[in-house]
C-alpha positions as CSV (number, residue, x, y, z in Angstrom):
1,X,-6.7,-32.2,15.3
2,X,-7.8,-29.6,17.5
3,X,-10.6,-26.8,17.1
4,X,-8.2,-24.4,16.6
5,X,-6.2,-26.0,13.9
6,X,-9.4,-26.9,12.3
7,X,-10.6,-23.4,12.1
8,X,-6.9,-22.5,10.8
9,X,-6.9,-24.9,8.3
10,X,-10.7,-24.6,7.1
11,X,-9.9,-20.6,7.1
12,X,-6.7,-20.7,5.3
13,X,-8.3,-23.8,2.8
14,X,-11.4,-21.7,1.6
15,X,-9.2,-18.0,1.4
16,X,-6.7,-20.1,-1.0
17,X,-9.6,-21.2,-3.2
18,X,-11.2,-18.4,-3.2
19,X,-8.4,-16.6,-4.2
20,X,-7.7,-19.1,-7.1
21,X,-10.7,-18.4,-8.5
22,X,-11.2,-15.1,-8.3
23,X,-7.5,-14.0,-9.6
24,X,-7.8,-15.7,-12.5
25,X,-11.5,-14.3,-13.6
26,X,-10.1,-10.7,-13.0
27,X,-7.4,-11.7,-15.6
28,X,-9.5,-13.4,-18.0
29,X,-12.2,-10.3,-17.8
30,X,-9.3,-7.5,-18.2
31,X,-7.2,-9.5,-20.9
32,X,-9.7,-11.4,-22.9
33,X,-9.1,-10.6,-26.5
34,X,-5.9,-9.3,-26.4
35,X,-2.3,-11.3,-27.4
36,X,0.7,-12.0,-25.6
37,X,1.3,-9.9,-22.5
38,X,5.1,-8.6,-22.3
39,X,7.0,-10.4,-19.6
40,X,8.0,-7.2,-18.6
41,X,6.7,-3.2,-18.8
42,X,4.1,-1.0,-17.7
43,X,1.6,-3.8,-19.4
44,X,3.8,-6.9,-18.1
45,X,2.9,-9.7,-16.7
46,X,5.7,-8.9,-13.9
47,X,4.1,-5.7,-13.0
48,X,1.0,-7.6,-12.6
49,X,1.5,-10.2,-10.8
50,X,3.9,-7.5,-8.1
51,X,0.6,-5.7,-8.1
52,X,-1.5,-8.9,-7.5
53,X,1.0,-9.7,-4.5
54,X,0.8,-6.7,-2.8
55,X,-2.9,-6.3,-3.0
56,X,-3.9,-9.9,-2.3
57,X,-1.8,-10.4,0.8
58,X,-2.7,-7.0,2.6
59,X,-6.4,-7.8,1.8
60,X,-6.3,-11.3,3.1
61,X,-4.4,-10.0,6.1
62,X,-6.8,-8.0,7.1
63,X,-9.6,-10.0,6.4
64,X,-7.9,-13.0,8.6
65,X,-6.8,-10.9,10.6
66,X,-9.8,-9.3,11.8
67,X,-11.7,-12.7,11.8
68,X,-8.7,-14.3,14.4
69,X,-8.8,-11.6,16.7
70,X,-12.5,-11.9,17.0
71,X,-12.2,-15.1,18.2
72,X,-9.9,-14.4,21.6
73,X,-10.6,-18.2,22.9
74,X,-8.2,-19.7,20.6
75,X,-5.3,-17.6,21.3
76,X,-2.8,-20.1,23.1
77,X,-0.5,-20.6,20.4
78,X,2.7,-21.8,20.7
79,X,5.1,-19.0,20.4
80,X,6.9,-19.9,16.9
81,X,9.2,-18.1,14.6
82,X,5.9,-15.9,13.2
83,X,5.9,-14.4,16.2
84,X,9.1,-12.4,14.5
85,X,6.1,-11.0,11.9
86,X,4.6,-7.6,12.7
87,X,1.4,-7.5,14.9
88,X,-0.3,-5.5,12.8
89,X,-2.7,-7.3,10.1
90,X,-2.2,-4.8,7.2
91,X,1.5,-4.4,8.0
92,X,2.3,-8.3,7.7
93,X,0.0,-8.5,4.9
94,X,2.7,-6.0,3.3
95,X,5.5,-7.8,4.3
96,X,4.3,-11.1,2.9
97,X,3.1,-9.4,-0.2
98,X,6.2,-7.3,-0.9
99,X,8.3,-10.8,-0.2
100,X,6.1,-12.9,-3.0
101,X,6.4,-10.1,-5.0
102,X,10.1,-10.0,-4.9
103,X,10.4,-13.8,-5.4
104,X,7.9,-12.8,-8.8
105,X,10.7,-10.2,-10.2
106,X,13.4,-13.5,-9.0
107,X,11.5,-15.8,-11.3
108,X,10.7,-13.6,-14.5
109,X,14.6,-13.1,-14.2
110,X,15.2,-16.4,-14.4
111,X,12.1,-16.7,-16.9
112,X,13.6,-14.2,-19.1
113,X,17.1,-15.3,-19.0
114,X,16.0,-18.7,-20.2
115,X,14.2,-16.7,-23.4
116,X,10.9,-15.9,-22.0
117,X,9.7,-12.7,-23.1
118,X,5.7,-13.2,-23.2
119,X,2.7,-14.7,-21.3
120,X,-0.2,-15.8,-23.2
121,X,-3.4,-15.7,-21.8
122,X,-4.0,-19.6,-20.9
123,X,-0.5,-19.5,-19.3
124,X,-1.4,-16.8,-17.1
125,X,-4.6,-17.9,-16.0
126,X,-3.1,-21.4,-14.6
127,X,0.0,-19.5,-13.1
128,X,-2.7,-17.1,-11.4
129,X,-4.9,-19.6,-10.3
130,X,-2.0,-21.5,-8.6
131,X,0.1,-18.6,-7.6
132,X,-2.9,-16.8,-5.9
133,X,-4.4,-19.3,-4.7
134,X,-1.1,-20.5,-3.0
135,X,-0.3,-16.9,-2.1
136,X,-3.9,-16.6,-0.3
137,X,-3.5,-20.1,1.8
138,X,-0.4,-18.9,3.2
139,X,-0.8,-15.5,4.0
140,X,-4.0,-16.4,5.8
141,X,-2.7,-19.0,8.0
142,X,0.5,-17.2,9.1
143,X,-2.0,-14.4,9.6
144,X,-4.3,-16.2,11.9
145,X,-1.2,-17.5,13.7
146,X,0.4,-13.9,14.4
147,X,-2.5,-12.7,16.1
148,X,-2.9,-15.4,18.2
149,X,0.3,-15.6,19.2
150,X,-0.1,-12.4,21.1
């Protein structure tokens, strides 16, 4: 494995965890105490996690993205199909974010149509620390790629 796939990997590896921590002790410290959050609402878990999407991927992208473009040696990447993704940290970071977020509303229509109708606390605490951390790995490393692939 090469330097450069060792910094992507070891960049993309720490943002996920990171991000699987963090995400979920936000939750816990803003829903402790309460009952079942509503699958969907103002309050809902849905809007949430769309929110959580959004926010996470443009921060991460910017974050990454900053950190790969200070680092012009490794830029000879192999032109791939992320070269299709905007240039722009923030924008991708949008993109990615407003994609998860639509494959959230996909799967709480699903959820719901399969009698789901609340998340308790527990439940959303292992889906955030998954999703998030999941969400934070990818968005990093596609991230890092983009802006080398200049």
């Amino acid at each position: 494995m090469t330097t450069d796939a060792r910094y992507v990997r070891g960049q993309a590896v720490v943002t996920g965890l990171v991000n699987a921590v963090i995400n979920p002790l936000i939750e816990w410290s803003s829903r402790r105490g309460k009952g079942c959050q509503p699958l969907w609402g103002s309050e809902g878990a849905v809007v949430n996690l769309v929110v959580t999407s959004i926010v996470l991927s443009v921060l991460v992208a910017i974050i990454t993205g900053y950190g790969a473009w200070r680092r012009p040696a490794a830029r000879q990447v192999r032109p791939g199909w992320f070269t299709r993704l905007p240039g722009c940290s923030w924008r991708l970071g949008l993109l990615l974010g407003v994609g998860a977020a639509a494959g959230i509303v996909v799967a709480a229509l699903l959820l719901g149509l399969l009698g789901l109708t609340c998340v308790g606390l527990t439940q959303m605490l292992v889906f955030k620390a998954v999703y998030c951390g999941l969400l934070g790995f990818a968005v990093a490393r596609w991230t890092i790629l983009r802006q080398w692939a200049r």
